[in-house]
DRENLO-338795 format. One record per residue (C-alpha): residue in three letters; x negated, y, z negated. Coordinates in steps of 0.02 Angstrom, whole numbers, padded with zeros to 5 digits, always signed. Layout:
AlaXYZ...
This chain:
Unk-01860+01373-00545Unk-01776+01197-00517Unk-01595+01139-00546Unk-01544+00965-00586Unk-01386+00924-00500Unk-01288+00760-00574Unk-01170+00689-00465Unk-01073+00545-00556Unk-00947+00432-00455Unk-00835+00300-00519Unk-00734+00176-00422Unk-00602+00090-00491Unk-00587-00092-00377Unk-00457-00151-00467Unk-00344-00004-00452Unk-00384+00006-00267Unk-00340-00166-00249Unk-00166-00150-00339Unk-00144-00020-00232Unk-00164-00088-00073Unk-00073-00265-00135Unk+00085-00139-00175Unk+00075-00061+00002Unk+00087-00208+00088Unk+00204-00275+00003Unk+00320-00111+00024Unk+00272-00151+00210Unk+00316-00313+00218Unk+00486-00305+00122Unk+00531-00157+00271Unk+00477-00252+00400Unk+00593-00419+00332Unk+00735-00306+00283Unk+00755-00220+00447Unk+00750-00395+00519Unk+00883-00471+00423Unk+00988-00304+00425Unk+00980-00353+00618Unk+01022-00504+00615Unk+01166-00444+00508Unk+01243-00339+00626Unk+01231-00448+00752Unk+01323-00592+00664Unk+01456-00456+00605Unk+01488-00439+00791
């Protein structure tokens, strides 16, 4: 007796790429705003 076993996979590069723009952008944006919340404080000073 023999099974067939259908394995389908679909990959969505364009919602992996929006994605992974969005991330670094939210990464970026931290990484300035703690910088310039620094510099903040320090002017305030």
């Amino acid at each position: 007796m023999r099974k067939e076993t259908e394995v389908c996979v679909e990959v969505n590069v364009t919602k992996i790429v929006k994605y992974v723009c969005i991330a670094g952008a939210v990464i970026v944006a931290a990484i300035f705003g703690e910088l310039a919340f620094k510099e903040f404080i320090k002017s305030r000073s």
